[in-house]
C-alpha positions in Angstrom: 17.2 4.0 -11.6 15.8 6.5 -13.5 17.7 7.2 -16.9 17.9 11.0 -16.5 20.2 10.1 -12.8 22.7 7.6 -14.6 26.0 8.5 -14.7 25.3 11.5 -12.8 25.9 12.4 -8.6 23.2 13.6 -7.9 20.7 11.6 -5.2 17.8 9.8 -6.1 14.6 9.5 -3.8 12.9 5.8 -3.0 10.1 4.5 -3.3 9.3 0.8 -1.8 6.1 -0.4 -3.5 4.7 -3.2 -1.3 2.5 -6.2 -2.6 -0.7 -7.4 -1.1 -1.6 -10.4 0.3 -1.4 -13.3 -1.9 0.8 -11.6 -4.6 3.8 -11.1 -5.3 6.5 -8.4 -6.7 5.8 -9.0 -10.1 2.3 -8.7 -10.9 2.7 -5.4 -8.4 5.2 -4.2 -11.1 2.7 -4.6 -13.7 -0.4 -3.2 -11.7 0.7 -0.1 -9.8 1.9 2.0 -13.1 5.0 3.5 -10.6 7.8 3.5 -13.0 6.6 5.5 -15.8 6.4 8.0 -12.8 9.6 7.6 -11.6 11.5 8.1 -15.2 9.4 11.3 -15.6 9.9 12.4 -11.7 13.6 11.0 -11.1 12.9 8.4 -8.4 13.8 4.8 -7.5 10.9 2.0 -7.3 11.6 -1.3 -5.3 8.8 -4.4 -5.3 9.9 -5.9 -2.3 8.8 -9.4 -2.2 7.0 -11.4 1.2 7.2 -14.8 2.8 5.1 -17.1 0.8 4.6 -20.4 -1.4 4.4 -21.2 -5.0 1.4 -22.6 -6.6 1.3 -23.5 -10.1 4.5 -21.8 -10.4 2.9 -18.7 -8.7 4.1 -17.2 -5.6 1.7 -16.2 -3.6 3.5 -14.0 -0.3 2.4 -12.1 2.4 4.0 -9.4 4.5 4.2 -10.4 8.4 2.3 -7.4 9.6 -1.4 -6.3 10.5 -4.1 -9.2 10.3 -0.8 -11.4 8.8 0.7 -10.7 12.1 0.0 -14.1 14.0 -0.2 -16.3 11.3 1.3 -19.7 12.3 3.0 -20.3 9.2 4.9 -16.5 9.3 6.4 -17.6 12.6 9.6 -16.1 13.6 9.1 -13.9 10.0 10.2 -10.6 10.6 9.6 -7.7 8.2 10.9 -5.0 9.3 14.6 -6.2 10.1 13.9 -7.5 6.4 13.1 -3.6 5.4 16.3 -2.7 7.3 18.6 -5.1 5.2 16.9 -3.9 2.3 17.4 0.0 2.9 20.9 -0.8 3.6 21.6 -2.8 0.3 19.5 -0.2 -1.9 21.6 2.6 -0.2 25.0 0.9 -0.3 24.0 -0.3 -4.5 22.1 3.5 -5.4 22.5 7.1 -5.1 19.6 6.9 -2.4 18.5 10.4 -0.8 17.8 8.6 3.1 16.0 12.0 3.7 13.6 11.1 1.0 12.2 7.4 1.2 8.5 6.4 1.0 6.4 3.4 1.3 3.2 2.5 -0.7 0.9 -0.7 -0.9 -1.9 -2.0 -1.5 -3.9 -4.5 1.0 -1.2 -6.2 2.7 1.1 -3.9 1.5 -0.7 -1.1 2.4 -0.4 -2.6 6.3 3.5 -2.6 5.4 3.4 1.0 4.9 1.6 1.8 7.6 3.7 -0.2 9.4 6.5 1.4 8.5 5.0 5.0 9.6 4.6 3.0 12.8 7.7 1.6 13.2 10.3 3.3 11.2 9.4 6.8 11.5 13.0 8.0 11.4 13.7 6.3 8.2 10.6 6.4 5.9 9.7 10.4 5.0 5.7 9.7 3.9 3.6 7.1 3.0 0.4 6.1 0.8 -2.0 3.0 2.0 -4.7 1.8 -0.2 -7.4 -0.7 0.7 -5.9 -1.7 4.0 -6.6 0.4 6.9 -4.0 -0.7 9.9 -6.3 -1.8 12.7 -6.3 -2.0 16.3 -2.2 -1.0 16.6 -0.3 0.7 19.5 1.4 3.4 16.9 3.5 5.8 18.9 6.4 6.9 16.1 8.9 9.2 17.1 7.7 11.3 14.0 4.6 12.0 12.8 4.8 10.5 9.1 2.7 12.0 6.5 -0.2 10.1 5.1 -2.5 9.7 2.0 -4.9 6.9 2.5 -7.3 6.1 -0.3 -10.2 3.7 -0.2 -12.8 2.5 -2.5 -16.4 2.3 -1.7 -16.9 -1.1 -3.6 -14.1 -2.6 -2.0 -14.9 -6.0 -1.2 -12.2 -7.3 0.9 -11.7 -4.0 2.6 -14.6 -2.5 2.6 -15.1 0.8 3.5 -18.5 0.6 6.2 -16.6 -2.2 7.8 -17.7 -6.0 8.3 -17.2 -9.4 6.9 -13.4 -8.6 5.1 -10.1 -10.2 3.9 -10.2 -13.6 2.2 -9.9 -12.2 -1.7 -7.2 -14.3 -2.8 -8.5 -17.3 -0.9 -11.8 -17.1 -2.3 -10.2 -17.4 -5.7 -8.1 -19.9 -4.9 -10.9 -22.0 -3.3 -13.0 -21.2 -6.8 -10.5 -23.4 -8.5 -10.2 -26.0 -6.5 -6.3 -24.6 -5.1 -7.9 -23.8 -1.5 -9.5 -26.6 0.0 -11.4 -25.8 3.3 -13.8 -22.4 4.0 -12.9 -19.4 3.9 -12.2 -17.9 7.1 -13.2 -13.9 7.4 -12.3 -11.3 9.7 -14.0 -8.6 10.5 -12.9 -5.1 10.2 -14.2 -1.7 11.6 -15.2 1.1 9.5 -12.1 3.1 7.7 -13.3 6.1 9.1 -12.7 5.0 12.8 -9.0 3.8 10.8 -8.4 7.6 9.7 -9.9 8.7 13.3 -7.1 7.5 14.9 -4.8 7.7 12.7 -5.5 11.3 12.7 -5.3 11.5 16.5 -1.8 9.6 16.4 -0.4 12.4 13.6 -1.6 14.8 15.9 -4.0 16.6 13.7 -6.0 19.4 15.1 -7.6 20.9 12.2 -11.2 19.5 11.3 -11.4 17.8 8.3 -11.8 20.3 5.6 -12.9 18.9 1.9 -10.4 19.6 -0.7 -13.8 19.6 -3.3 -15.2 16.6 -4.8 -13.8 15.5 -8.5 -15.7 13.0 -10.4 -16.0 9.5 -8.6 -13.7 10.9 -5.9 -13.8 12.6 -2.5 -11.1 14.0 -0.5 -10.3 15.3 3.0 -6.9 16.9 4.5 -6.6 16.8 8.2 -3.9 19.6 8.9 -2.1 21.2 11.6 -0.5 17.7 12.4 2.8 17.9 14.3 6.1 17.7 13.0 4.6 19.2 9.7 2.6 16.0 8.7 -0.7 16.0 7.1 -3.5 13.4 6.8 -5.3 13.3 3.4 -8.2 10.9 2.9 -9.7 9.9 -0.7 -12.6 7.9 -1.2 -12.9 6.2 -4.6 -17.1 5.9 -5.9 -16.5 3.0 -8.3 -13.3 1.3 -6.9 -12.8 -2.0 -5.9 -10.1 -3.9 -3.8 -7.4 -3.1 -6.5 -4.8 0.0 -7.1 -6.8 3.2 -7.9 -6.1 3.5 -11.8 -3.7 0.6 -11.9 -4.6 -3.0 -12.9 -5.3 -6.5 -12.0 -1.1 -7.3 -12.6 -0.6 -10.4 -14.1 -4.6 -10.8 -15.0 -4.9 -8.2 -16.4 -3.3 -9.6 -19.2 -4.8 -13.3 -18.8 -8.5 -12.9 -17.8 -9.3 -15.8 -19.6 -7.9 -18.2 -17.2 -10.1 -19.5 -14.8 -8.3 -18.2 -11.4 -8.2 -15.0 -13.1 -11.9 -14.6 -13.6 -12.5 -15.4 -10.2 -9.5 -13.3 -8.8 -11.4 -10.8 -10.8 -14.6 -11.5 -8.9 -13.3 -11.8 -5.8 -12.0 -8.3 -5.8 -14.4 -6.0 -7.6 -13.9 -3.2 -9.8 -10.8 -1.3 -11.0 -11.3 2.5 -11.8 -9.4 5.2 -13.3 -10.9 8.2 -11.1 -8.2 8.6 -9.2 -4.6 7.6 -10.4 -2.6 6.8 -7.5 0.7 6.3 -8.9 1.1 9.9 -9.9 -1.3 11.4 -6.8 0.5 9.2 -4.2 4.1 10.7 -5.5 2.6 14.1 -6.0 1.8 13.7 -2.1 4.7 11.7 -1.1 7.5 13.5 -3.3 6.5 17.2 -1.0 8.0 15.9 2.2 11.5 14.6 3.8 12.8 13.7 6.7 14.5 16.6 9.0 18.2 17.2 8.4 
């Protein structure tokens, strides 16, 4: 909670920061750069944390949604009842404004977010994706949520023409002898045909106007989407699989360990073009639900 809504009655917006693949709450903490935000804007950050196993004293989780979905070992795993508990807890413990919850990720937790648009429409007011487009789903949300997706164009495990993708954090792994076995790929359709359709589900009529390129980063707004919703799209020149002007999380701060280096490999460059902590609540703090 921030410290300028302690003590007082006045009602808080949420944000629920989602982990990627692999991760865990933690190291998201230390690489997404939210809560400096949320003392200077007045908003509430949760790390949620996923189903997963430790490793060296690591957990390493993953949310039961998008290319996660059918994984044997998620069986019977479900997220968004988890989300629901969650919500209800964080609302019961916080001044929480439920017109004026959002959900952000990256990876994985980007496919959480999305999912959440998807699924829990009436609940979640906006959300920001990064570096994991939501593929091939049957989205029809009673409400058109509002979007900002951002991708980087040296994305690795995500990348933006499409391809060979996913595998980041098993590739590491299997660097260091903690994997055994190959690495099994999927592969993934352009992120354009992503915001295509993504566009087409918000409703969106308007073409896709550019907002005017800043340096290392492009942007479009699709407008005109119903309910009010918009649809902006930024693509990152020098960005990797990572948070747009976060960090590694916890390697940043160890990136002489050998999983780090190759975590660090495996998942390409960070940048500070475009820093999506303050950007996604810039976007995310305009809109709440209908009264």
């Amino acid at each position: 909670m921030p410290r300028a809504l302690r003590g007082t009655a006045e009602l808080a917006p949420l944000v629920l920061a989602f982990h990627g693949g692999g991760a865990n709450a933690e190291g998201t903490r230390r690489a997404y750069g939210l809560e400096a935000v949320a003392e200077t804007e007045g908003f509430v950050v949760a790390y949620p944390e996923g189903t997963g196993k430790r490793v060296l004293g690591r957990l390493y989780a993953v949310w039961a949604v998008g290319p996660f979905l059918d994984r044997p070992e998620l069986g019977g795993v479900d997220d968004l009842a988890f989300v629901d508990a969650l919500l209800e807890r964080l609302e019961a413990e916080f001044k929480i404004d439920r017109r004026r919850i959002y959900a952000t990720g990256l990876s994985n937790g980007s496919h959480m977010a999305l999912t959440l648009a998807c699924e829990r429409s009436e609940r979640i007011a906006a959300v920001v994706g990064t570096g994991g487009p939501l593929e091939g789903t049957r989205c029809t949300p009673t409400r058109a949520v509002p979007t900002l997706y951002v991708a980087g164009r040296r994305d690795p495990c995500s990348p933006l023409d499409g391809g060979s993708c996913g595998g980041c954090w098993a590739q590491a792994l299997g660097e260091v002898g903690l994997r055994e076995g190959p690495v099994e790929k999927d592969q993934c359709a352009p992120v354009d045909e992503f915001i295509q359709g993504w566009s087409a589900m918000l409703g969106c009529t308007a073409n896709e106007p550019s907002l005017g390129r800043a340096d290392r980063v492009d942007c479009r707004s699709y407008e005109d989407c119903r309910d009010g919703a918009e649809l902006r799209y930024c693509i990152v020149d020098d960005l990797g699989h990572v948070w747009p002007g976060g960090n590694y999380g916890a390697c940043e701060f160890a990136p002489e360990s050998k999983f780090c280096a190759a975590f660090i490999r495996a998942v390409g460059p960070k940048s500070d073009a475009l820093d999506l902590a303050s950007e996604g609540w810039a976007f995310m703090g305009r809109f709440s639900l209908p009264k």
